[in-house]
C-alpha positions, 0 to 999 in steps of 0.5 A: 045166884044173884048175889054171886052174879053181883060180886062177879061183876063188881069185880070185873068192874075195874080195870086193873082186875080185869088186867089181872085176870087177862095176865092169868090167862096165860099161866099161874103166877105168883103175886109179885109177878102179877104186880110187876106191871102195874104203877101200883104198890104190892099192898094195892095189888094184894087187895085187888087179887082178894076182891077176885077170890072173894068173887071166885075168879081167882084162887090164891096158893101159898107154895114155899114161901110164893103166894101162887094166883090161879084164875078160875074159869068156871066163874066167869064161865057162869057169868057169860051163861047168864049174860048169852040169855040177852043174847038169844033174843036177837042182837044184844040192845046194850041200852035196853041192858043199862036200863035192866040193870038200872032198875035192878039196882034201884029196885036192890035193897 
């Protein structure tokens, strides 16, 4: 679970993921819809939605001749479970989190 935790959260780590993920909300796209908004090239877009189905946030479609994205919302769901056990102990210390992130990627081989 770890590791899976690592990758999601590397993913929402950049912006233009998290865009995309927030325009996939709304409904299926395809990848040229999906790239449309962005000052990025088609190729630079691709690369981001695979990083978001590698990570299991997204999944990728090919229908006729469109290549459809799809979020998945179970993962992020997983993601929000691990982070609410901070929340239960009180108020959400972001600083006490940096420091426990930190160290567990210090302490990561």
């Amino acid at each position: 679970m770890t590791q899976q935790l690592d990758i999601v959260f590397s993913a929402l780590a950049d912006p233009t993921r998290r865009a995309i993920l927030s325009m996939l909300l709304e409904d299926d796209m395809a990848v040229t819809d999906v790239a449309e908004p962005f000052d990025i090239s088609l190729a630079a877009v691709s690369k981001h939605l695979g990083i978001l189905t590698a990570a299991g946030l997204v999944s990728q479609e090919k229908r006729g001749r469109v290549k459809w994205c799809k979020l998945e919302p179970d993962t992020l769901r997983e993601a929000s479970v691990w982070m609410q056990g901070f929340g239960q102990m009180g108020g959400l210390d972001l600083d006490a989190f940096e420091r426990f992130l930190s160290a567990e990627l210090r302490d990561t081989p």
